[in-house]
C-alpha positions in Angstrom: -95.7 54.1 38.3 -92.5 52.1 39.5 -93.3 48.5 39.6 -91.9 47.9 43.1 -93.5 49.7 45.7 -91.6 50.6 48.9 -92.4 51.2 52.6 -90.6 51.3 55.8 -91.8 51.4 59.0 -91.0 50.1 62.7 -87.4 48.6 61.4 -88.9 46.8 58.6 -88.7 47.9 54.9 -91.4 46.3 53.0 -90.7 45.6 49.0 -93.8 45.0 46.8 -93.2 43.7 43.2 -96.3 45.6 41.3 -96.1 44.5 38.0 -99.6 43.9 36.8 -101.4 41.1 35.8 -98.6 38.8 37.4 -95.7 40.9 38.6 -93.4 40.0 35.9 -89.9 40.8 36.0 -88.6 43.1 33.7 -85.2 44.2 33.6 -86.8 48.1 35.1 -88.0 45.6 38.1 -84.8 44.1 38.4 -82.6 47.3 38.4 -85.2 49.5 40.7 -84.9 46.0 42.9 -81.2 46.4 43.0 -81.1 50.2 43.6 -83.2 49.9 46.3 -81.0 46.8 48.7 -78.4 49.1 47.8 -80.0 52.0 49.6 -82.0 50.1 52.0 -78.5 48.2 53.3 -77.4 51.5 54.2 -80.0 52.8 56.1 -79.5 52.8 60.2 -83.2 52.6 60.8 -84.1 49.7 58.7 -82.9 46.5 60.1 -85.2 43.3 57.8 -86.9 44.0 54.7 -89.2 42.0 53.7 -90.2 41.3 49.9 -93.5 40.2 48.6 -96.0 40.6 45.5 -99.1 42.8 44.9 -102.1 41.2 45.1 -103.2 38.1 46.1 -103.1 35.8 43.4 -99.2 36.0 42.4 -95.5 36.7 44.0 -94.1 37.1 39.9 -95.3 34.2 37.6 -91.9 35.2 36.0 -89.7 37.1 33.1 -91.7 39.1 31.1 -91.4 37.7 27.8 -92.1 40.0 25.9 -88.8 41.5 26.5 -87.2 38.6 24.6 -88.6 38.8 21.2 -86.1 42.2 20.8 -83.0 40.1 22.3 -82.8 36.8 19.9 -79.1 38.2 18.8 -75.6 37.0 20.0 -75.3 38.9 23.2 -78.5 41.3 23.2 -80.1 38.8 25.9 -77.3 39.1 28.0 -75.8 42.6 28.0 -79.5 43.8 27.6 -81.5 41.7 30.6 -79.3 38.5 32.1 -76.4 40.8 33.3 -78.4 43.8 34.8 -80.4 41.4 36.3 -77.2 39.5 37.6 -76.2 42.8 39.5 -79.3 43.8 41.2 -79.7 40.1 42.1 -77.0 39.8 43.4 -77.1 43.1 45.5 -80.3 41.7 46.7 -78.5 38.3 48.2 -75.3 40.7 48.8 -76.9 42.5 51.8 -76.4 42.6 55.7 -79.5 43.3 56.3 -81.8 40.2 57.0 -84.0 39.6 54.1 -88.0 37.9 53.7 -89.9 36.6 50.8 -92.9 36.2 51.5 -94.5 34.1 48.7 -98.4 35.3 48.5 -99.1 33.6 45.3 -97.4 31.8 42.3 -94.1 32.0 41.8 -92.2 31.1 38.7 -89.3 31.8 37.3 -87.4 34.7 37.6 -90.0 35.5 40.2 -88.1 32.2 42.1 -84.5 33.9 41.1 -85.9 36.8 43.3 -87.0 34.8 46.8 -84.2 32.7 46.1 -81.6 35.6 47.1 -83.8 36.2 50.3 -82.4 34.4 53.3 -85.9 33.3 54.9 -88.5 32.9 52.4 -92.6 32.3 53.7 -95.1 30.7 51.9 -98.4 30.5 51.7 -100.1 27.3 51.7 -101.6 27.2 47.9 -98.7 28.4 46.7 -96.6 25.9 43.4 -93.1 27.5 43.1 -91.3 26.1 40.0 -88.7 27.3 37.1 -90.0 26.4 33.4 -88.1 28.4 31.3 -86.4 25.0 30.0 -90.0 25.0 28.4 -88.8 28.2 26.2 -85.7 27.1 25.4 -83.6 28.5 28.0 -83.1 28.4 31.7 -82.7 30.5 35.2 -80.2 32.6 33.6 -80.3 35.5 36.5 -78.7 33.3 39.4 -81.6 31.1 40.0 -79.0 28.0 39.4 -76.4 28.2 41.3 -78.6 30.1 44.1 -81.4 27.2 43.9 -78.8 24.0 44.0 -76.9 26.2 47.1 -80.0 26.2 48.9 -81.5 22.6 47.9 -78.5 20.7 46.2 -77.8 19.8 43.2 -80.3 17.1 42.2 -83.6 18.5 43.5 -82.4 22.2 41.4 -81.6 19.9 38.2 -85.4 18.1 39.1 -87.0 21.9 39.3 -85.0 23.3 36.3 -84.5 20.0 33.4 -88.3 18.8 34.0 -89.9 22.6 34.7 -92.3 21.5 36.7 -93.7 23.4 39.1 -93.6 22.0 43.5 -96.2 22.4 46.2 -95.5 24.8 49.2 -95.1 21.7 51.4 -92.6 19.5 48.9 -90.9 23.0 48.8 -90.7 23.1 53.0 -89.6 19.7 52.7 -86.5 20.1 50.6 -85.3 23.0 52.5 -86.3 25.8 49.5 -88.5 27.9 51.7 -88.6 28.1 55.4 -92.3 28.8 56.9 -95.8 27.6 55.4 -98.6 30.2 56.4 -101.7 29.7 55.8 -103.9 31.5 53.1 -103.4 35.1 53.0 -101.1 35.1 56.4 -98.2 35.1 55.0 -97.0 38.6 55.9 -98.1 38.3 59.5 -96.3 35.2 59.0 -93.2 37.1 58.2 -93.6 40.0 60.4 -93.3 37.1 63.8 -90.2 36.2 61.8 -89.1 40.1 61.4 -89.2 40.8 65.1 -87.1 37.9 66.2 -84.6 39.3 64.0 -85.1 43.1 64.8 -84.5 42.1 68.5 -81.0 40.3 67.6 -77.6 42.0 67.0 -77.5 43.5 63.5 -74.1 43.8 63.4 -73.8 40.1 63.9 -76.1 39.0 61.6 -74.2 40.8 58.4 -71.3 39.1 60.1 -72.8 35.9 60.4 -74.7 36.0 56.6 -71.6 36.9 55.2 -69.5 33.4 56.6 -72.9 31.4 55.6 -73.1 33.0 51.6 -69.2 32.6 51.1 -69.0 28.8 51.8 -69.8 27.5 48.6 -67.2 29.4 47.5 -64.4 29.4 49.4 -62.4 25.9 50.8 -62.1 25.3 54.5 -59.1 27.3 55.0 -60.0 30.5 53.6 -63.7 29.9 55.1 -62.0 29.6 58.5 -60.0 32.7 58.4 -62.9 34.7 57.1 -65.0 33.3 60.2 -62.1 34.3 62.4 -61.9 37.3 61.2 -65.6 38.0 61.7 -66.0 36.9 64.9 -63.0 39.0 65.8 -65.5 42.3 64.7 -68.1 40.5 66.9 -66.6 39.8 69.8 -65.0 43.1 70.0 -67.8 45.4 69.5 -70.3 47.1 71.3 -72.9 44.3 70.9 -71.2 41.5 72.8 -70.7 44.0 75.6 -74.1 44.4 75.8 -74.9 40.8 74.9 -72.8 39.7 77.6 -74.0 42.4 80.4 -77.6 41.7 79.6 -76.9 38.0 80.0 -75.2 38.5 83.8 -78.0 40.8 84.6 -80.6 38.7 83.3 -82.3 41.0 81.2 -83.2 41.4 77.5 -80.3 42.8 76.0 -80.9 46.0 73.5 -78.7 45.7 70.8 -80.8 48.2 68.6 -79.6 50.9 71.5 -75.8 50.5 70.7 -76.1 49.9 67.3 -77.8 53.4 66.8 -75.3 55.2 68.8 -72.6 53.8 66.9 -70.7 52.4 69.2 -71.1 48.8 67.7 -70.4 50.1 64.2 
């Protein structure tokens, strides 16, 4: 059985880690996680995708250590888990399309490394989210460093990751990690309110906008400015602002889906 279970329906691709008893993350999850944004960022009639864990207990408690006992060498860890894991990672917090995680029970670890490439992430009220591998000797070695202290700063990543210790959904709301606290066992209705706001916006626009937001750490004002211009020159010049704009004049809801399918805003 693959450990991440797939289903699409209405616009909405739903990803299910199914790793039993806690949805570990092995490096099979990690690559069949990365093959499948690929894939799914390519398809016209999927437009949010939505990742979440099976059962209702855990989201992924984590690496499944058991992988490391056979990678102790120089370089087996890395060329064996860390850099496959690096790609599919990234190809998850690489995509255009809008992404969910909606947190439906602990989540540790590389399980954290996972939401933290999503760009909304719901959780559940009972939920701890935390990174202790510093406890094993290591630490988030898949992304889950530069991704966490991107999305909550610097200090409050080095507070999760040096001391291991695991937050509360609210003190995780609070610091800006995740972005919607549902209430026991509502998390995916939670997400699928979230889901529809987005299906009904342009999606042309939002790769163009995700792409600006994920390059500014990286890039200095300049070059972040002339990437921006040169997205919004796409925007402004496809078949979404026309309809953006005509809806708007006409006062009426505007269906960017429509021209997005018949290509004309490609």
């Amino acid at each position: 059985m693959s450990p991440l279970g797939c289903d699409v329906a209405d616009g909405i691709a739903v990803l299910t880690i199914d790793n039993p008893p806690v949805n570990a993350v092995t490096v099979a999850l990690a690559r069949t996680l990365g093959d499948a944004a690929t894939e799914l960022d390519a398809r016209d009639d999927v437009g949010v995708v939505i990742i979440t864990g099976a059962g209702d207990r855990v989201f992924s408690a984590g690496s499944d250590i058991a992988e490391f006992s056979g990678m102790l060498g120089p370089g087996e860890a890395v060329e064996r888990k860390l850099r496959p894991q690096m790609i599919a990672f990234a190809a998850l917090a690489g995509m255009r399309t809008p992404t969910i995680a909606v947190l439906n029970g602990l989540c540790l670890g590389g399980g954290l490394e996972i939401a933290a490439c999503c760009d909304l992430i719901v959780a559940e009220d009972h939920v701890l989210v935390g990174s202790p591998e510093i406890k094993l000797g290591v630490f988030p070695s898949s992304g889950g460093t530069f991704r966490l202290a991107r999305r909550i700063g610097p200090g409050r990543a080095k507070e999760m990751q040096l001391l291991g210790e695991p937050v509360t959904a609210e003190t995780a709301l609070q610091w800006g990690l995740i972005n919607r606290i549902a209430p026991r066992g509502q998390g995916m209705r939670v997400a699928r309110e979230l889901a529809a706001v987005l299906l009904a916006r342009p999606p042309r626009a939002l790769g163009l906008c995700k792409s600006v937001i994920n390059a500014t750490p990286d890039l200095d004002e300049a070059a972040l400015t002339a990437r921006s211009l040169d997205a919004s020159e796409q925007a402004f010049t496809s078949a979404e602002c026309v309809e953006g704009v005509r809806a708007f004049f006409a006062k009426q809801v505007p269906d960017f889906r429509a021209t997005s399918s018949s290509g004309a805003g490609s």
